[in-house]
N, C-alpha and C positions, 0 to 999 in steps of 0.2 A: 414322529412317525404316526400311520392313520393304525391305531388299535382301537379295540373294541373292548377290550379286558376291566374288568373292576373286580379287584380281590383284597379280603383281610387280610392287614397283615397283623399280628399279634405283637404287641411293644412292651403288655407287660401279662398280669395275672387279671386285673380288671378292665383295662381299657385297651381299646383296638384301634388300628389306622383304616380307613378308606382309602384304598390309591385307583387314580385311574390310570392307567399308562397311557392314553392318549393326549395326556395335558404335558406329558414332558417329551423336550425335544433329544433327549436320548438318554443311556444308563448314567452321566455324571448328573446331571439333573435329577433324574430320579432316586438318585445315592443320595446328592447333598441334600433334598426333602424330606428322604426318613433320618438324616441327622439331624437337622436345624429344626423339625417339629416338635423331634423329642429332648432339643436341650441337652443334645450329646455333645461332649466337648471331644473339639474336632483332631487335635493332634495326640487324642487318648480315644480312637474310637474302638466300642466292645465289638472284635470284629467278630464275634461267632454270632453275635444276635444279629450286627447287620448283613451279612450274608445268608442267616433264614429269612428273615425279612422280606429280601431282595429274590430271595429266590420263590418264597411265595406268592411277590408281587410278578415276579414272568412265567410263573408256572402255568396258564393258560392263556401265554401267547400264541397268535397263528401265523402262520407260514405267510403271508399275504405281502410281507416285504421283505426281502431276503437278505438286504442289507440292513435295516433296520433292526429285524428280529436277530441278524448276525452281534451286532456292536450289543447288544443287552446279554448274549450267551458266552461274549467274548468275557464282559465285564464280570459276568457271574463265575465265567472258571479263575477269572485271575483275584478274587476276593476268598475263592475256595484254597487257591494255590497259598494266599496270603495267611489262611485260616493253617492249612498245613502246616507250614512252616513255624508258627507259632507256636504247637503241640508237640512237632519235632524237637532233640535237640540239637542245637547247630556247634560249629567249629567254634572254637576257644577265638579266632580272629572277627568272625562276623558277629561275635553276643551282643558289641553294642551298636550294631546298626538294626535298627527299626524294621520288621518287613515292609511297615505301612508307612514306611516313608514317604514313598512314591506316590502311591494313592492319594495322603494327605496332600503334597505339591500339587497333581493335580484338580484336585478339589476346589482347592485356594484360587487358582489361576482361572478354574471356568466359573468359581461363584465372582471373582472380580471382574473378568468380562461381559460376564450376565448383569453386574451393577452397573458397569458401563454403559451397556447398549442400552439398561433401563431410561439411566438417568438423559443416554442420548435421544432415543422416541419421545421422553415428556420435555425437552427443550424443544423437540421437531416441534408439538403441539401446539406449543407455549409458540414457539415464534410463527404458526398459522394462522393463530388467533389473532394477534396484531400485525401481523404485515400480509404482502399481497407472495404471490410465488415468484422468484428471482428477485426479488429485493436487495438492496445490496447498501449498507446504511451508509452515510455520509462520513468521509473522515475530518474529523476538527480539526481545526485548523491552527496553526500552534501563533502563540504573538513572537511579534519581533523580540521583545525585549527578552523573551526564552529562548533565545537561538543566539547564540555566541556567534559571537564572527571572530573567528578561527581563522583568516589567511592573511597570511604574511606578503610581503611585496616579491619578495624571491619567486614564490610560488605564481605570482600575476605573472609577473615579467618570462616565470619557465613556460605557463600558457601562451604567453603573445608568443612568443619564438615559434609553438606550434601550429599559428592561425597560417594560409594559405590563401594568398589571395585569390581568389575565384576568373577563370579564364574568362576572357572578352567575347563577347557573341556575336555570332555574325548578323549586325541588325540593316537587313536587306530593306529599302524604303520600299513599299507597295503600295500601289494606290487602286482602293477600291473602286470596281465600274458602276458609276453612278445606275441607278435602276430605272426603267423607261418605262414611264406614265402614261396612260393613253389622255388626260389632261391637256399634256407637252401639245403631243401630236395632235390633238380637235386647235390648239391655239395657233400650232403650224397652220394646219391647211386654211383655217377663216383668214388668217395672216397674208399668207397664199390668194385664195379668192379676192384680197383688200383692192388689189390690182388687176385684176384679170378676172370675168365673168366665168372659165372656166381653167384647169389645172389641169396637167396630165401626176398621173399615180408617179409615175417612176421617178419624175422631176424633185417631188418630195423627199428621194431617197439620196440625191445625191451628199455625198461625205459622210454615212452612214453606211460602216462596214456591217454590223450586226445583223444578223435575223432580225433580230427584235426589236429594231425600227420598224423595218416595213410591219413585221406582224400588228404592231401596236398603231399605225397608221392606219393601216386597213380596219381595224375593231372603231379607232374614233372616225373615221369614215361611214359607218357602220351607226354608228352610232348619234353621229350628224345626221345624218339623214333619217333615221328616227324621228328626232327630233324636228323633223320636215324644214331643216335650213341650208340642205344642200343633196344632187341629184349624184346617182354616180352613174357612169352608160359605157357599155362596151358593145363595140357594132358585133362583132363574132367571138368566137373562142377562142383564147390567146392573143386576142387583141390586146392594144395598148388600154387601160382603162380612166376612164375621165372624172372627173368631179367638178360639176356644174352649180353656181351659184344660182338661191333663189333671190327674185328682184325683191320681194313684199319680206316681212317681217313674221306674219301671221301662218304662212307656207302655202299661200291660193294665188302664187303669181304668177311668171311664166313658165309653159315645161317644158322640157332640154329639148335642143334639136331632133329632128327624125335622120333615117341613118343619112339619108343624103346630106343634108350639113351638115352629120359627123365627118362622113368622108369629104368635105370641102375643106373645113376644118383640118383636118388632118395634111389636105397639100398643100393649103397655106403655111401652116407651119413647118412645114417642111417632115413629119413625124409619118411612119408607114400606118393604115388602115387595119 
């Protein structure tokens, strides 16, 4: 709890304790400090001394946590109660139970979880110092010759009986559609031109259901002609479109017809304009 308090508390005729009540985290804490400093043995504790003690030690507590300040005033009437009881006399049934029985148990209990959580924080420590955070150490691996082999054939044979053969899949042949190259297509159409000075587009398409013929025709078309070794000429829009071979090698030799031999062109072969 957040206290401010530092009070003497008196332990004998010459010497005195300093407590702060800000350094413990509640009244068992604080109880088991003024036993264990002054070497009071714990299942004989002189409870009139440790309840002046204790009460000197909260006696200028402040109000600033009302739970906290509560569990120390709690503690203080229940060691008064215990003080009581000790001064009184009791029934002829209760002489041999202890008031401080209870106190004592738990004393024991939270000085052994206070040793716990010590010992637990300086292992946290110890193991940040050597490893990284999430760490997780490797388990050894154990040899054969330390591992008995423990199974009988009974026990094989009762596994095989449980195996299940796994159902048959339905393996459907599929044949993937080969991918279209505009490579393919520039070898088609010079292929094409081998025999004929010029080609028409659409003739190229024939037996090629896909988009992606014509589109990949028209790019190496495109790209022929780039390369200045073939013309492409369309008289209007939505004309049929041509692709005309060059004569020379170098791309400076004949140029395609004017529209009028397109359209002569075109009633020779019998193709609409």
């Amino acid at each position: 709890m957040d206290l401010t308090v530092a009070e003497r508390v008196e332990a004998g005729r010459d010497d005195f304790l300093l407590v702060e009540i800000e350094r413990f985290q509640g009244p068992l804490d604080l109880l088991l400090h003024l036993i264990r400093t002054q070497d009071i043995e714990i299942f004989d504790i002189p409870i009139a001394k440790i309840t002046s003690q204790f009460l000197d030690a909260i006696r200028g507590l402040e109000a600033t946590d009302l739970d906290g300040a509560g569990e120390f005033l709690e503690m203080a009437a229940t060691l008064i109660h215990i003080k009581s009881q000790m001064l009184l006399p009791r029934p002829g049934q209760d002489e041999d139970e202890d008031p401080r029985a209870e106190l004592v148990r738990r004393l024991l209990e939270y000085e052994q979880i206070r040793e716990i959580s010590a010992r637990m924080r300086s292992a946290e420590a110890d193991r940040s110092r050597r490893f990284g955070k999430g760490y997780v150490p490797p388990r050894p691996k154990r040899d054969l010759f330390e591992v008995p082999l423990e199974t009988t054939w009974d026990e094989v044979f009762e596994a095989a009986l449980t195996v299940v053969m796994p159902e048959p899949r339905n393996r459907t042949h599929r044949v993937t559609t080969r991918t279209v190259t505009m490579e393919e297509k520039a070898v088609l159409i010079l292929d094409a031109l081998k025999k004929s000075t010029r080609v028409e587009f659409g003739k190229l398409l024939l037996g090629f259901k896909e988009r992606s013929h014509g589109v990949m025709t028209f790019l190496a078309g495109l790209e022929l002609t780039r390369r200045r070794m073939l013309f492409l000429r369309q008289t209007r829009p939505f004309a049929a479109l041509w692709i005309y071979r060059r004569d020379d090698e170098n791309g400076s030799g004949v140029e395609p017809p004017g529209d009028g031999d397109e359209d002569h062109h075109d009633e020779e072969e019998g193709v609409p304009g």
